[in-house]
C-alpha positions in Angstrom: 17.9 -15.9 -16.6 15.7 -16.3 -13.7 13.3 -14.0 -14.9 13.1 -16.4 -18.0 12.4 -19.5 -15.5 9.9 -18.3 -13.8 8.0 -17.3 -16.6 8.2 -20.9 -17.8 7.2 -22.0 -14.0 4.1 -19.6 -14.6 3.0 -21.4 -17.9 3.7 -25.0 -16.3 2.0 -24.1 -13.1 -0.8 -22.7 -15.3 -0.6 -26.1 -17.9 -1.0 -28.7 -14.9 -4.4 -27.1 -13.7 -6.1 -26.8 -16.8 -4.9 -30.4 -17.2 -6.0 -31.6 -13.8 -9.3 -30.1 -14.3 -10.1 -31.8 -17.3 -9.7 -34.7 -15.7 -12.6 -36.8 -15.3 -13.5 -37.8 -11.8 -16.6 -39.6 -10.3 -19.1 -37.3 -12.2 -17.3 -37.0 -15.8 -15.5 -33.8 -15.1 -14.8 -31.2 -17.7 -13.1 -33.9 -20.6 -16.3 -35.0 -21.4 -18.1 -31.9 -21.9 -15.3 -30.2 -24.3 -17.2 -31.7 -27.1 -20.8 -30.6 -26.5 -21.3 -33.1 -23.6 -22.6 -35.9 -25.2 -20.3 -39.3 -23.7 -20.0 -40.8 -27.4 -18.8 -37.4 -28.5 -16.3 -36.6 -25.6 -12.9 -35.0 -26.5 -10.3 -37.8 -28.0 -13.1 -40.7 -27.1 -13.6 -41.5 -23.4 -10.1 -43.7 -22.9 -7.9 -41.6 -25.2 -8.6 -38.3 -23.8 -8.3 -40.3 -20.1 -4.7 -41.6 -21.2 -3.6 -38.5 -22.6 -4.7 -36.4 -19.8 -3.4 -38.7 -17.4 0.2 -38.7 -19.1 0.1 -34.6 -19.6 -0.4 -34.7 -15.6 2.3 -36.7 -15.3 4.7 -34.6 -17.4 3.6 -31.3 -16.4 4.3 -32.8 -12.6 7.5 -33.2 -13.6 8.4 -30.3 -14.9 7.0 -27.9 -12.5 9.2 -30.0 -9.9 12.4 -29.8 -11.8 11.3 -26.4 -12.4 11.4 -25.4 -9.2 15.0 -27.5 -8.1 16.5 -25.7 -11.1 15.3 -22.2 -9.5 16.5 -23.4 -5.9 19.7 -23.8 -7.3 19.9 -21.1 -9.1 18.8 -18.6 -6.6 21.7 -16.9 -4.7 21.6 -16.6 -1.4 25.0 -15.6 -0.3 24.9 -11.9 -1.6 24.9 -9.3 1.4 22.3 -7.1 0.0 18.6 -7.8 0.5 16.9 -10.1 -1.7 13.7 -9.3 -1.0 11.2 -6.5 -1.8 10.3 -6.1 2.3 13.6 -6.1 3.1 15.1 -3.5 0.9 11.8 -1.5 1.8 12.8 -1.8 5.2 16.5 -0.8 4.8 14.7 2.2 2.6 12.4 3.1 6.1 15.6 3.0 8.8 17.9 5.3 6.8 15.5 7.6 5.4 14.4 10.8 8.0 11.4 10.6 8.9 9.8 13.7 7.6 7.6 16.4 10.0 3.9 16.1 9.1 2.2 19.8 10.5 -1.2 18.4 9.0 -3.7 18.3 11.8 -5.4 14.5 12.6 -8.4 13.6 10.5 -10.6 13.7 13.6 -9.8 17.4 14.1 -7.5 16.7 16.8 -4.3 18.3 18.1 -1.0 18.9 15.7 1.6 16.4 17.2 5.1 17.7 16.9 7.6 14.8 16.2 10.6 16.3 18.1 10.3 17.6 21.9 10.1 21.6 22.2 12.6 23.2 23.9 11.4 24.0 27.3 11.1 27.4 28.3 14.1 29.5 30.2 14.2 30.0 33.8 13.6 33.3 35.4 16.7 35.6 35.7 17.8 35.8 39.0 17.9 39.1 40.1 20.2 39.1 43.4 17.3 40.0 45.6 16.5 37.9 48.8 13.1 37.3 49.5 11.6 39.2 51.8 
């Protein structure tokens, strides 16, 4: 289901700017020249195409709003498990090992262990005094 609305939020988002761009503004915008760019020529005639438009902005406005209450509401939020992609990739990172890389550095440097060695033994004591 929400896969299904926010395919349709895709399409409406993608609706309202192709609509807002045909809009004419000061210069004549992109309505005008849909028809080979001649003004007596213009898509729908000059006041159609700006009535239409301006309705289809209206509409699609809408709709993308409702669209996204309706996926608000939908969404749910009081699961336990983690909604998003970062956070289950961080719940992935903290229980997974972290594994031992034995690959030297790409500058040629030193092989870094990722645990501590075990320091070496002491000397046996022998039961001698010094002397």
């Amino acid at each position: 289901m929400m896969i299904l609305l926010t395919i349709l939020h895709v399409l409406i988002c993608l609706l309202l700017v192709v609509v807002v761009l045909l809009q004419s503004g000061k210069g004549g915008g992109l309505a005008s020249s849909v028809a080979g760019g001649m003004s007596s020529a213009s898509f729908l005639g000059g006041r159609t195409a700006s009535n239409f438009l301006t309705k289809a902005t209206t509409v699609l406005a809408t709709a993308f709003f409702l669209s996204c209450l309706v996926q608000f509401i939908s969404y749910d939020s009081g699961s336990d498990e983690a909604t998003s992609a970062t956070e289950r990739m961080l719940q992935q990172q903290s229980t997974a090992p972290v594994p031992f890389n034995p690959a030297p550095a790409a500058g040629g440097g030193e092989v870094v262990p990722s645990a501590p060695e075990a320091a070496p033994a002491a000397p046996a004591q022998t039961g001698q005094t010094g002397q």
